[in-house]
N, C-alpha and C positions, 0 to 999 in steps of 0.2 A: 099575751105576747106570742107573737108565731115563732115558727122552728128558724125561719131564717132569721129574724132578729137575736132569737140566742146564737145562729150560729158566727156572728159576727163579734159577741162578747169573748172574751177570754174565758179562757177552761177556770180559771180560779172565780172570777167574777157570777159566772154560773154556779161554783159550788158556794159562795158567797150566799147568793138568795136563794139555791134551793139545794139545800146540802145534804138531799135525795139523790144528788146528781152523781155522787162520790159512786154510788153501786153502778150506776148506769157508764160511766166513764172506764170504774175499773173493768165488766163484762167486754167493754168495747176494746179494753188495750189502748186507752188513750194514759199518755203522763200527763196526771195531773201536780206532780212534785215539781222536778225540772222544767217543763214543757206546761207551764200556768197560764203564762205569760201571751201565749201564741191565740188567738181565735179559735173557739172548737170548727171549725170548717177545717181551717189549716191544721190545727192540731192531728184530726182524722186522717187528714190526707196523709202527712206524717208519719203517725203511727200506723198506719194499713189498714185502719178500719174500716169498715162500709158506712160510707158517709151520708148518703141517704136511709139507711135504717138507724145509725144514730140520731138524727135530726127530727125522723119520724119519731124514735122513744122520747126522744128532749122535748118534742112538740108537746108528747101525751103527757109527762111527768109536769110539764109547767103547768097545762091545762088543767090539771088534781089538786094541782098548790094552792 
């Protein structure tokens, strides 16, 4: 799975199938409580995270799973 296909999942649905993603999410400042629901693209934008080095770690975390 590439980074763009998770980044169109939901932030829960992500920690769903790799619930590695719970550290990578919380380093980034993304909610994954409230804010589950949203796509991690949109979630990022969001929350202010940098949304191209998030997508680069989501890439490499999926690619280890």
């Amino acid at each position: 799975m590439k980074a763009m296909d998770v980044a169109a999942m939901s932030v829960n649905e992500v920690i769903r199938r790799y619930p590695a993603a719970i550290a990578l999410f919380n380093r980034h400042g993304i909610d994954a409580c409230c804010g589950g629901a949203a796509p991690v693209k949109q979630a990022a934008e969001r929350d202010g995270a940098d949304v191209e080095a998030l997508l680069a770690e989501l890439e490499q975390l999926v690619r280890s799973a």
